[in-house]
RODO-2510 file (C-alpha; in nm, 4 decimals, decimal comma):
residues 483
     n   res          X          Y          Z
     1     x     1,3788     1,8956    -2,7343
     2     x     1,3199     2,2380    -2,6226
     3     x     1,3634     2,3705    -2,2558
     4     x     0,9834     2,3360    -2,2247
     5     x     0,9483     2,0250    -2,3133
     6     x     1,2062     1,9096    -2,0889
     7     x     0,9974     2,0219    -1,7870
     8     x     0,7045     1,9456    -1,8822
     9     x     0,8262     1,6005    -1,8878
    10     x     0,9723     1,5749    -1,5412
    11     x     0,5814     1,5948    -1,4089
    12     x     0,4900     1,2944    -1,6363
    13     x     0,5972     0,9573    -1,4403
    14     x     0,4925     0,7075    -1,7221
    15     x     0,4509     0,2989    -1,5568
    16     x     0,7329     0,0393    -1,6456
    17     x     0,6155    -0,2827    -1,6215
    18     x     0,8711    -0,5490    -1,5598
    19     x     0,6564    -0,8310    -1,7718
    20     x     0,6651    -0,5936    -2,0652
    21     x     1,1143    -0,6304    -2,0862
    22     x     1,2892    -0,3842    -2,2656
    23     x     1,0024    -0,4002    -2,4892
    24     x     0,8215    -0,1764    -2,2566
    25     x     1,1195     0,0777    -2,3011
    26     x     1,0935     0,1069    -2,6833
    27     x     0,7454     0,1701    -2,6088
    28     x     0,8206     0,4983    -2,4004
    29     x     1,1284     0,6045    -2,6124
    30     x     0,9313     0,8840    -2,8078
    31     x     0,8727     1,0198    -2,4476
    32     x     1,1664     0,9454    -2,3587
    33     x     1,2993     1,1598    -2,6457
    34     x     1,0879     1,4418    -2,6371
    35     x     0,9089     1,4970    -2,2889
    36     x     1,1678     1,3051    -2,0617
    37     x     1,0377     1,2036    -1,7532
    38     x     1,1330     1,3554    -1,4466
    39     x     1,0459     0,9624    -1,2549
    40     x     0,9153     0,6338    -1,3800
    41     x     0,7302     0,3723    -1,1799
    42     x     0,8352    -0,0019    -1,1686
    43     x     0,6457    -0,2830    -1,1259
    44     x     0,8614    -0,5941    -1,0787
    45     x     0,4967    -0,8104    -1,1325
    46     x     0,7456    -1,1322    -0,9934
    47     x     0,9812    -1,1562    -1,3054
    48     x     1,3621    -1,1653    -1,2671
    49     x     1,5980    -0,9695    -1,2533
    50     x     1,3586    -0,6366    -1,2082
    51     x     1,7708    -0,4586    -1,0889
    52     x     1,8711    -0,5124    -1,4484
    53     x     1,5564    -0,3676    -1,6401
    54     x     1,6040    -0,0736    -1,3907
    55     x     1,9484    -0,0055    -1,5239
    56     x     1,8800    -0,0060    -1,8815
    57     x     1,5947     0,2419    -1,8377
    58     x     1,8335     0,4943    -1,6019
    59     x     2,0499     0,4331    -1,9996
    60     x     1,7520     0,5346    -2,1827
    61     x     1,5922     0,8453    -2,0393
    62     x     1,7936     1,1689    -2,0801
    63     x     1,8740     1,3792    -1,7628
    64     x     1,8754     1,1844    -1,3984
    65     x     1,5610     1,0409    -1,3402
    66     x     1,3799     0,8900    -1,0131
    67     x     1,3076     0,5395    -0,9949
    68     x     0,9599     0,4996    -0,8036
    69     x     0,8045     0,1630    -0,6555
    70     x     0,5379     0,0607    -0,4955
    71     x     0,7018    -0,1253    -0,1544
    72     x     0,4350    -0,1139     0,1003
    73     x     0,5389    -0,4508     0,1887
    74     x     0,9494    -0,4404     0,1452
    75     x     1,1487    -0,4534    -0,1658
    76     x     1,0335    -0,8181    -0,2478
    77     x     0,6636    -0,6525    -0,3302
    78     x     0,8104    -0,5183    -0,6392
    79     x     1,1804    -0,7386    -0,6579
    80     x     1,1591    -1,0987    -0,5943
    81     x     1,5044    -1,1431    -0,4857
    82     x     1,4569    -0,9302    -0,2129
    83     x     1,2672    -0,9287     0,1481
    84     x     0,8902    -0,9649     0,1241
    85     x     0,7336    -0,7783     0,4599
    86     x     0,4373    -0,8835     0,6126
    87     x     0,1508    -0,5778     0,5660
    88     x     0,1410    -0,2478     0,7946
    89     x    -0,1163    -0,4444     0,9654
    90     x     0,0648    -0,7285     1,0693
    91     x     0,3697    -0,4865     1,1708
    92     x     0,1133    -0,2713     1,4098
    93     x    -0,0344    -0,6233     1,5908
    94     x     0,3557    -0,6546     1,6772
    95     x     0,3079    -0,3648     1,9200
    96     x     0,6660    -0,2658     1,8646
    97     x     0,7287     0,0923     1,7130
    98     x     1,0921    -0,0479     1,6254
    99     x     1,0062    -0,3047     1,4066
   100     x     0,8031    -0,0411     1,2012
   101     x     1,1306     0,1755     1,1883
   102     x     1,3593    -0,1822     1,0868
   103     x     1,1023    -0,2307     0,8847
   104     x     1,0920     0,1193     0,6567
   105     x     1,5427     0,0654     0,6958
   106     x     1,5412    -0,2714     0,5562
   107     x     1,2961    -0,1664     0,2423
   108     x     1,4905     0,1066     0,1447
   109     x     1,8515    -0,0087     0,1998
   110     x     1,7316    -0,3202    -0,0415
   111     x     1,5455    -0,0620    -0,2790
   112     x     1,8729     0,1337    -0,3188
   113     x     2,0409    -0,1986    -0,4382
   114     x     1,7380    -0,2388    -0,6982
   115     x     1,8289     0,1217    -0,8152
   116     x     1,5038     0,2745    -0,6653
   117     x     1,4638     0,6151    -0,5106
   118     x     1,1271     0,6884    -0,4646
   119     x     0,9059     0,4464    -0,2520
   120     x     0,5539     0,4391    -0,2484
   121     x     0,4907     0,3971     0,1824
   122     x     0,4017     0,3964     0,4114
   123     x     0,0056     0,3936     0,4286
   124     x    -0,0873     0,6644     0,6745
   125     x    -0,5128     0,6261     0,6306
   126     x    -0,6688     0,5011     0,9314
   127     x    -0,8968     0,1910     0,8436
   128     x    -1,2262     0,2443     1,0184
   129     x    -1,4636     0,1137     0,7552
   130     x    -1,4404    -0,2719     0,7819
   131     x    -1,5608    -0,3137     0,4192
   132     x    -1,2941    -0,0668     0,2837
   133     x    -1,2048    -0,2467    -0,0299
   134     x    -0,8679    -0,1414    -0,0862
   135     x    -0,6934     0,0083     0,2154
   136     x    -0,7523    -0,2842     0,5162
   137     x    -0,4648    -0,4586     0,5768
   138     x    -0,2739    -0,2186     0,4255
   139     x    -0,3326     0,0413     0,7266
   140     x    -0,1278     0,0178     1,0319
   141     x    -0,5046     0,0152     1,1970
   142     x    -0,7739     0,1819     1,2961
   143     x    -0,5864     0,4089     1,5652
   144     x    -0,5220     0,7555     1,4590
   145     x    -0,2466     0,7725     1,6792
   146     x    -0,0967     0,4484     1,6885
   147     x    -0,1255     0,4835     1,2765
   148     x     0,0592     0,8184     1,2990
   149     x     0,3063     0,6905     1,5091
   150     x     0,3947     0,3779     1,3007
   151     x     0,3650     0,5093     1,0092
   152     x     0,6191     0,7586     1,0919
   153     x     0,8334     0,5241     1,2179
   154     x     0,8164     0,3564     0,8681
   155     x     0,9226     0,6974     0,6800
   156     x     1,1684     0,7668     0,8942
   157     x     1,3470     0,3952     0,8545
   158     x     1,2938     0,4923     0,5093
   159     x     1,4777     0,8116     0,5262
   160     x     1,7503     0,6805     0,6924
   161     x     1,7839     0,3853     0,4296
   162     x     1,8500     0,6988     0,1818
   163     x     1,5057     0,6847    -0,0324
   164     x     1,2061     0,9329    -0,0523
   165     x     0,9445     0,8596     0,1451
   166     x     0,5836     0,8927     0,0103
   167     x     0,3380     0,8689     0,2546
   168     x    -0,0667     0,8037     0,1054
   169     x    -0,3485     0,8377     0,0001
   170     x    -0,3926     1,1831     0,1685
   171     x    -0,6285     1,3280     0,2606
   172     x    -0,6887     1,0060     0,4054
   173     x    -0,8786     0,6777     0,2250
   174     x    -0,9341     0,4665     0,5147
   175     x    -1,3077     0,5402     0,5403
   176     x    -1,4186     0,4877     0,2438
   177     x    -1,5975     0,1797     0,1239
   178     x    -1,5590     0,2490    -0,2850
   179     x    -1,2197     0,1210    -0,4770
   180     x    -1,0444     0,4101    -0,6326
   181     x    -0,9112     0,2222    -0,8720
   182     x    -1,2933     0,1818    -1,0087
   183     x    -1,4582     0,4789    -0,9084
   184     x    -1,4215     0,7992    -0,7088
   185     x    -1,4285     0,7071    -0,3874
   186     x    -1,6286     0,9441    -0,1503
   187     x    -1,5289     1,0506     0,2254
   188     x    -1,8499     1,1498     0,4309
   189     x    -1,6752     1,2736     0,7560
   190     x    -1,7477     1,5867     0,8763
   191     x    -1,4076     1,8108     0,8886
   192     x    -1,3452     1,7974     1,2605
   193     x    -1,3738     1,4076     1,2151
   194     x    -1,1132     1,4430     0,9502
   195     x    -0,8999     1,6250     1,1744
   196     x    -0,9492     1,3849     1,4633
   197     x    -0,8752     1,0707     1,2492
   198     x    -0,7914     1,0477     0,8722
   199     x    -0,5302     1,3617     0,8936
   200     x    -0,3320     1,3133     1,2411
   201     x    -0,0795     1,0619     1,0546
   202     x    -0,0489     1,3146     0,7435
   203     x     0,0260     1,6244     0,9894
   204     x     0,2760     1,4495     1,2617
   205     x     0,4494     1,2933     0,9181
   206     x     0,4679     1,6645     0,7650
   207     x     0,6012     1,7486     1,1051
   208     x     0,8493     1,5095     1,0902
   209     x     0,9847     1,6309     0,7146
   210     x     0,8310     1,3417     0,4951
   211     x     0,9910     1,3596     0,1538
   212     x     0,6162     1,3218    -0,0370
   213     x     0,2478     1,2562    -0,0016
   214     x     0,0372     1,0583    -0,2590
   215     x    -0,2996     1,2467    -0,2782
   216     x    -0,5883     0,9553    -0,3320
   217     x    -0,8846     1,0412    -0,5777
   218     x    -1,1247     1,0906    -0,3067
   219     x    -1,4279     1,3180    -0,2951
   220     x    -1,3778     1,4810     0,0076
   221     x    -1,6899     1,7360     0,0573
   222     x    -1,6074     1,8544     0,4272
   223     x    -1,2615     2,0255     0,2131
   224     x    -1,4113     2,0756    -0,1305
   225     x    -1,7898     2,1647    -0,2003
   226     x    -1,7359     2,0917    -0,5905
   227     x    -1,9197     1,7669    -0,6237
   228     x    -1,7414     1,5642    -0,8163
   229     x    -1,4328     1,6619    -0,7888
   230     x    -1,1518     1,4603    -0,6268
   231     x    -0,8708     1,5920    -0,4385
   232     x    -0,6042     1,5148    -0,6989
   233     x    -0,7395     1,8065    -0,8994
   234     x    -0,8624     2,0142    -0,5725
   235     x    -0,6924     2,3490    -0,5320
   236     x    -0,9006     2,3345    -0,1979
   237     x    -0,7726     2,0282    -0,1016
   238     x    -0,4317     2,0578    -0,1985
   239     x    -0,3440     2,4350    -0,1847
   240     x    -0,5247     2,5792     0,0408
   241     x    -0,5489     2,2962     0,2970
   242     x    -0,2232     2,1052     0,2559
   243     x     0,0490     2,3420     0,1066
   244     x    -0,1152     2,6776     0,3045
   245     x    -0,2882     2,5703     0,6094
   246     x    -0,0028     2,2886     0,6688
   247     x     0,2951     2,4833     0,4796
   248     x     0,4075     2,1812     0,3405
   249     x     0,6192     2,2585     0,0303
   250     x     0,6986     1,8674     0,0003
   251     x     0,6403     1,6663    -0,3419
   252     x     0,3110     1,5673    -0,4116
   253     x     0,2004     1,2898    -0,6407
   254     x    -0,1048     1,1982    -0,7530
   255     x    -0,2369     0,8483    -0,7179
   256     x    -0,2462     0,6387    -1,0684
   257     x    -0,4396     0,8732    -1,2912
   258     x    -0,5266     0,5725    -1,5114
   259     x    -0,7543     0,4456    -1,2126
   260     x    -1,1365     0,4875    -1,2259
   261     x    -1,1633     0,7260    -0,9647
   262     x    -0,9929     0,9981    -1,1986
   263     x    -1,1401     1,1547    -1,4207
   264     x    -0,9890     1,0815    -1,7984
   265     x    -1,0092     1,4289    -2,0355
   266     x    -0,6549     1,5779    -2,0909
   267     x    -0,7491     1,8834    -1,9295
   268     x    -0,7850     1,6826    -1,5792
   269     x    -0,4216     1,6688    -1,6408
   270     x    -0,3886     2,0570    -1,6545
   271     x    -0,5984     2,1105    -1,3235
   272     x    -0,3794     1,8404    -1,1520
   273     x    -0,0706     2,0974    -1,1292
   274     x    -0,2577     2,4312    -1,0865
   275     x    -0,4291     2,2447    -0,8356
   276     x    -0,0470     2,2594    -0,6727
   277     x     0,0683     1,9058    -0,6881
   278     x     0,3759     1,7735    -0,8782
   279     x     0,3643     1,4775    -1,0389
   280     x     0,1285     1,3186    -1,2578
   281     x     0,1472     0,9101    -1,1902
   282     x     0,0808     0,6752    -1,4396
   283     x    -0,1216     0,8468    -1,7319
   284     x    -0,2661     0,5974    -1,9483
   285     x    -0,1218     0,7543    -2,2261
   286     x     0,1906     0,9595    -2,0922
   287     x     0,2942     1,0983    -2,4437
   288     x    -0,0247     1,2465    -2,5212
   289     x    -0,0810     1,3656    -2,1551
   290     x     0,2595     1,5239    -2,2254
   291     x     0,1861     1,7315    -2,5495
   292     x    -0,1474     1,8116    -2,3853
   293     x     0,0672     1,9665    -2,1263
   294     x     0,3018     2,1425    -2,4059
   295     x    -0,0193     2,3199    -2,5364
   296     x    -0,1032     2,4676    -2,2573
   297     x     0,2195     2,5974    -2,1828
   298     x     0,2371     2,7050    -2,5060
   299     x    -0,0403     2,9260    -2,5339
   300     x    -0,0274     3,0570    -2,1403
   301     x    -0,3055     2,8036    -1,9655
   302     x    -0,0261     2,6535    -1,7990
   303     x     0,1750     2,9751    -1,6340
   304     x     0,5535     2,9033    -1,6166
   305     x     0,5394     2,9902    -1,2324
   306     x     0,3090     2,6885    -1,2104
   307     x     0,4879     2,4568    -1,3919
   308     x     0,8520     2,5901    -1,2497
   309     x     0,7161     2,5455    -0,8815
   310     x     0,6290     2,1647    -0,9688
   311     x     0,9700     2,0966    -1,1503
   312     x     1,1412     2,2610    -0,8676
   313     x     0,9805     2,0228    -0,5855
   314     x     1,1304     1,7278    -0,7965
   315     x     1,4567     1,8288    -0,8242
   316     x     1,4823     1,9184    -0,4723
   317     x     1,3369     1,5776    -0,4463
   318     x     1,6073     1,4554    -0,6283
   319     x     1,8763     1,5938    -0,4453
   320     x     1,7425     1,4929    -0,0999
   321     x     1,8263     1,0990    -0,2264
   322     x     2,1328     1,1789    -0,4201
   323     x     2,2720     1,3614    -0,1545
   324     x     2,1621     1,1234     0,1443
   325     x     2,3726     0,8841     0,3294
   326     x     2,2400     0,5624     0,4457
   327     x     2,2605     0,4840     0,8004
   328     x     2,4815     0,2604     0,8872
   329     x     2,2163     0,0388     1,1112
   330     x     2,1151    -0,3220     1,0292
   331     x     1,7952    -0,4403     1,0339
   332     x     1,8066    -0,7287     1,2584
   333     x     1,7914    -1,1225     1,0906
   334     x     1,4671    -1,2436     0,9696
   335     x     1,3001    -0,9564     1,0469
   336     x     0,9914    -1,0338     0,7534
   337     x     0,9542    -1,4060     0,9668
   338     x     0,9594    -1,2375     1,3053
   339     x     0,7820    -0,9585     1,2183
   340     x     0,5202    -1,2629     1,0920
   341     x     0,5629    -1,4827     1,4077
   342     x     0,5026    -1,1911     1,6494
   343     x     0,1800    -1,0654     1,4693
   344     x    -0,0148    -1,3587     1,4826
   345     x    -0,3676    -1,2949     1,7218
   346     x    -0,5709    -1,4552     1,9207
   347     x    -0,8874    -1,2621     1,9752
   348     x    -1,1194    -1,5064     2,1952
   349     x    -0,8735    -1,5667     2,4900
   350     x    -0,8222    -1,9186     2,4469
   351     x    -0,5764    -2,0472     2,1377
   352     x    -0,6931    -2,3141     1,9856
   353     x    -0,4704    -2,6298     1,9581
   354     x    -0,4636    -2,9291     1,7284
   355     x    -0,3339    -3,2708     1,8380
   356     x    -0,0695    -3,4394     1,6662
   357     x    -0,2345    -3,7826     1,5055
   358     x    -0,5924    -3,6335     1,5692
   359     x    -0,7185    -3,5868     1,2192
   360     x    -0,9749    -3,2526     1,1430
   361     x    -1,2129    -3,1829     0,9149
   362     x    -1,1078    -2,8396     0,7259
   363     x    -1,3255    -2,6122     0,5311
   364     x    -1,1804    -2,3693     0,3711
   365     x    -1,3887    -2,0298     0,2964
   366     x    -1,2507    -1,7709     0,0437
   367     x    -1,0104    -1,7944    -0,2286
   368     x    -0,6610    -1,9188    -0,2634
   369     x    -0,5558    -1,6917    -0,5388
   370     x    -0,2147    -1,8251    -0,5210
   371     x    -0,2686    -2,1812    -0,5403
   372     x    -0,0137    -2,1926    -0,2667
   373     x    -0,1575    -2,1067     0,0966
   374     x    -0,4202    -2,4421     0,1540
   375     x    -0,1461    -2,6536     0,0053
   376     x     0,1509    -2,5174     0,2556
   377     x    -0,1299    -2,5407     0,5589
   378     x    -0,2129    -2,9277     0,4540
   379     x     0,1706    -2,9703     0,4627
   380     x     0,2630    -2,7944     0,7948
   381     x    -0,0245    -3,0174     0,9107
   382     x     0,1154    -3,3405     0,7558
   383     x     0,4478    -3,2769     0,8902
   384     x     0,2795    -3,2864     1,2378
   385     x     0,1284    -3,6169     1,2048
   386     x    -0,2345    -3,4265     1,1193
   387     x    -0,4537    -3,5513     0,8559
   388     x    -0,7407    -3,3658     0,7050
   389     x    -1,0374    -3,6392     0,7155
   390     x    -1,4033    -3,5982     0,6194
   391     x    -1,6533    -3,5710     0,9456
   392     x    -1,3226    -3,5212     1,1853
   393     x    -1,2691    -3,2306     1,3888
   394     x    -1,4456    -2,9682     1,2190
   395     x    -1,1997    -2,6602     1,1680
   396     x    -1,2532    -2,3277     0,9051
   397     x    -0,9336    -2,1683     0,7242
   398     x    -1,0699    -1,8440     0,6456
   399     x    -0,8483    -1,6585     0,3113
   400     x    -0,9061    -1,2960     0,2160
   401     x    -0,6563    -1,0447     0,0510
   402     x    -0,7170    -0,7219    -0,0663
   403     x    -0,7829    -0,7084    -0,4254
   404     x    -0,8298    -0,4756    -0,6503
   405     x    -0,9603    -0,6323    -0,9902
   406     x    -1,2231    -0,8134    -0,7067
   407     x    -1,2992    -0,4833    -0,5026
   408     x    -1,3582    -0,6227    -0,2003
   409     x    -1,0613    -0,6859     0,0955
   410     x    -1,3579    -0,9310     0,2604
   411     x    -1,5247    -1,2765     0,1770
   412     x    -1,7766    -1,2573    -0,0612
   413     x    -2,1241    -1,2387     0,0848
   414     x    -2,2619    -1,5938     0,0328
   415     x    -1,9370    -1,7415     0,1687
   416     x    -1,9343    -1,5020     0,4914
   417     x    -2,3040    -1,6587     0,5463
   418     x    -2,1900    -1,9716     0,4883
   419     x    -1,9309    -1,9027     0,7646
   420     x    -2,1327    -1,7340     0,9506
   421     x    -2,4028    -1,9934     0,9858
   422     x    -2,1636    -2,2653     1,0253
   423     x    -2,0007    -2,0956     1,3400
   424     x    -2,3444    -2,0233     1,5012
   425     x    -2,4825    -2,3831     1,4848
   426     x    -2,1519    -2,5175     1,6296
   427     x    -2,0252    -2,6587     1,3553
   428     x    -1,6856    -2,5377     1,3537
   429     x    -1,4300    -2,5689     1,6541
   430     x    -1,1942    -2,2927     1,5675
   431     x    -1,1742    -2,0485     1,2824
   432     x    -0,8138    -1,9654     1,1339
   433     x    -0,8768    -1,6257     0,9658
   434     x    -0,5225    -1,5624     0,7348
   435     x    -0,6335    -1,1958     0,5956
   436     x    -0,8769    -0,9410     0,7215
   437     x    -0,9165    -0,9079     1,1428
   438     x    -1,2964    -0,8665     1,0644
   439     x    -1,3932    -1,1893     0,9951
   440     x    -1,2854    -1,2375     1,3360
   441     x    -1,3833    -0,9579     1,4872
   442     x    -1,7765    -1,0103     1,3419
   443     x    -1,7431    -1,3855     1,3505
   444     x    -2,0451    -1,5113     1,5734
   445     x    -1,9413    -1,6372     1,9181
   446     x    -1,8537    -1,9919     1,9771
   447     x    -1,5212    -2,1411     1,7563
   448     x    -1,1666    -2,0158     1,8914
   449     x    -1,0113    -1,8285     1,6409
   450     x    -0,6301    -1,7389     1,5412
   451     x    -0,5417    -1,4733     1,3331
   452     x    -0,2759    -1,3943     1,0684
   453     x    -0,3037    -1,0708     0,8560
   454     x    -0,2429    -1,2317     0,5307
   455     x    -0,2881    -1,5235     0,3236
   456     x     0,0951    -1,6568     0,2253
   457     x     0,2169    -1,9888     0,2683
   458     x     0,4735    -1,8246     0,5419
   459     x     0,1742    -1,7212     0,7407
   460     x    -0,0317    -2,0784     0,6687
   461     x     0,3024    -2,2620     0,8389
   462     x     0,3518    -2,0459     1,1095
   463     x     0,0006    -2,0383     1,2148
   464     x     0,0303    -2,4277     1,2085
   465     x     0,3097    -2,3800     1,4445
   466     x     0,0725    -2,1604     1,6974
   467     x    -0,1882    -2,4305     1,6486
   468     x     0,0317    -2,7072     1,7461
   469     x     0,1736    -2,5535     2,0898
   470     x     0,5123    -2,4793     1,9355
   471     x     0,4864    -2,1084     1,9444
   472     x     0,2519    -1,8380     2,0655
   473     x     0,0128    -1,5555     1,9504
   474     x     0,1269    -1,2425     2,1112
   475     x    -0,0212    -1,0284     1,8172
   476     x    -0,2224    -0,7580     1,9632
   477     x    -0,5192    -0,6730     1,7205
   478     x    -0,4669    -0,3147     1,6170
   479     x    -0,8916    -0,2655     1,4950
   480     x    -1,1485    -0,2754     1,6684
   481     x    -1,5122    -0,3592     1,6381
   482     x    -1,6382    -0,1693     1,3379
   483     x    -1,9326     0,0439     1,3874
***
């Protein structure tokens, strides 16, 4: 392994998937042993044990690599023995800019007990399309401000947990209405909209020394007149606006290059880092994307200054978590339950309430991917003495998550008619939405509605809880009407 080839590797972060085993580590070990990686990315994917897997692979990879994860949603996203956290959304209905900061602590004191240094949060874009496929709950709303402000809150929990913060998808994918991970998603505001909206979180979090930024593969014409090309492998977007304009000398890491929004010839790879990001996430094929790398270096396409600058982010990267010391700060007890319990929304002024022994008639619209949810709602339900009987009390339990392989955060058309039609002829009494805030907030008047932002069993019992008059909904809905 040559000096070259050693850098060149710590730009490739190659995907580790937990399901895979150590299998997944012979897989990687000829890129382990010639280009190795400067990072890897986990995915837990809900097996066992993810802490172990993550120690073996530290064994394997020469030099002293970062351990990234995606844990928008705590370290139980990616860990299962660990805390699960309800989405950004849910945390900005709470109205309580500590319980994003508890929030970001809790993730990354448990992350540093998986072994992981790098985590992928929080989501700083601003949701403002209601169809956005991908972002949605994910965002802490549709505020600029109150997003930058959370959001921040979130890193700097992070920070002081002792991980690197990587705030995305900048330059912001929260208007969009296209899945990245199929295509390249487009963003049609002007630049003094972006300003205004999709970049406020991204400058006050540069402002306030976030460790990294995950650029999104977003077409993004008011920064870059290239059609076509998205800001991953945008010296516009990323050199002149973010590095120059907003002297941020941060790392910056592309989003999954194996998604459909990125563009698949090896020399994409090339124009990632002269476009002046860092790290290349998740190449389909890391090895070859590697020697594709080591050809260019090798014959002067890929300028040692260029590749030096990128290396030299990392390792300053690097020693930002070796060197940090986690605060000493406890998040408080049950924070992923309260956080839950004080998220929950009512959005028509008047809660509605179900009468122990009075039986209702439930519909349920959308999917229960899990299996789980409409089974842990019938039994909160039981447990209160309420049966679910044909031509009762007609109530709708509405279930939407956002989904990638589906690319849509929102029911499916024929289903939101079906809703739709059924609350505009009065034949629903109250709508429980667990997911997306705009089925509620386009819901035709009539049913009272209640409101969690996501579709768990945790949220199905505690919404049963609301429903019954043995708690409240003090969730304040952080969206508004979409245009």
């Amino acid at each position: 392994m040559t000096d070259a080839s050693f850098r060149i590797g710590q730009v490739v972060w190659p995907a580790l998937r937990a399901s895979a085993g150590e299998a997944g580590l012979d897989a990687l070990a000829e890129l382990f042993e010639q280009y190795p990686p400067g990072g890897v990315i986990v995915f837990g994917e809900g097996e066992p044990r993810v802490d172990a897997l993550i120690a073996k692979l530290r064994l394997r990879i020469p030099g002293d690599p970062l351990i990234a994860s995606d844990l928008e949603r705590g370290c139980g996203q990616q860990v299962r023995e660990f805390t699960s956290l309800p989405p950004a959304m849910a945390i900005a209905a709470c109205n309580d800019d500590e319980a994003a900061w508890e929030a970001g602590i809790l993730t990354a004191l448990e992350a540093r007990e998986a072994g992981i240094d790098v985590v992928f949060a929080p989501v700083a874009d601003v949701n403002t399309a209601s169809t956005n496929p991908i972002i949605a709950t994910r965002s802490f709303g549709g505020d600029p401000t109150q997003v930058a402000r959370l959001a921040s809150a979130f890193a700097r929990g992070l920070d002081e947990g002792g991980v690197l913060a990587v705030a995305k998808h900048f330059p912001g994918h929260g208007s969009t209405v296209q899945d990245s991970h199929e295509v390249l998603a487009r963003v049609t505001r002007t630049e003094e909209e972006l300003q205004a909206v999709d970049l406020l979180p991204f400058r006050t979090l540069i402002a306030e020394g976030v460790g990294g930024l995950m650029v999104g593969h977003l077409e993004v014409p008011a920064l870059d007149p290239v059609p076509g090309r998205p800001a991953t492998t945008s010296p516009n977007v990323v050199l002149d606006h973010l590095r120059n304009r907003y002297g941020y000398n941060g790392l910056v890491i592309t989003d999954a290059i194996d998604m459909g929004g990125f563009r698949s010839e090896p020399a994409a790879a090339l124009d990632v880092l002269h476009s002046g990001l860092d790290v290349l996430l998740m190449p389909g094929d890391p090895l070859a994307t590697a020697r594709t790398l080591g050809e260019a270096h090798a014959d002067k396409r890929l300028p040692d200054e260029v590749l030096d600058a990128a290396v030299g982010r990392i390792e300053t990267a690097r020693q930002r978590v070796r060197n940090a010391a986690p605060s000493s700060h406890r998040p408080r007890p049950m924070l992923a339950e309260t956080l839950l319990a004080n998220s929950i929304s009512n959005t028509t002024g008047c809660v509605p309430r179900l009468i122990p022994g009075v039986p209702i008639d439930l519909t349920v619209f959308g999917e229960d991917d899990s299996g789980m949810v409409v089974p842990a709602f019938l039994e909160a339900l039981a447990a209160e003495g309420i049966e679910r009987v044909p031509g009762a009390r007609p109530i709708g339990l509405v279930l939407t998550s956002v989904r990638a392989w589906a690319g849509t955060s929102r029911l499916e058309s024929q289903t939101e008619k079906r809703l739709h039609w059924a609350a505009a002829h009065g034949r629903l009494e109250a709508v429980i939405v667990l997911g997306s805030p705009y089925e509620v907030l386009e819901l035709p008047p009539g049913p009272d509605t209640l409101l969690a932002y996501e579709a768990t069993p945790t949220a199905a019992q505690q919404v049963v809880q609301v429903l019954c008059g043995q708690a409240e909904a003090p969730g304040i809905l952080p969206v508004g009407s979409p245009p």
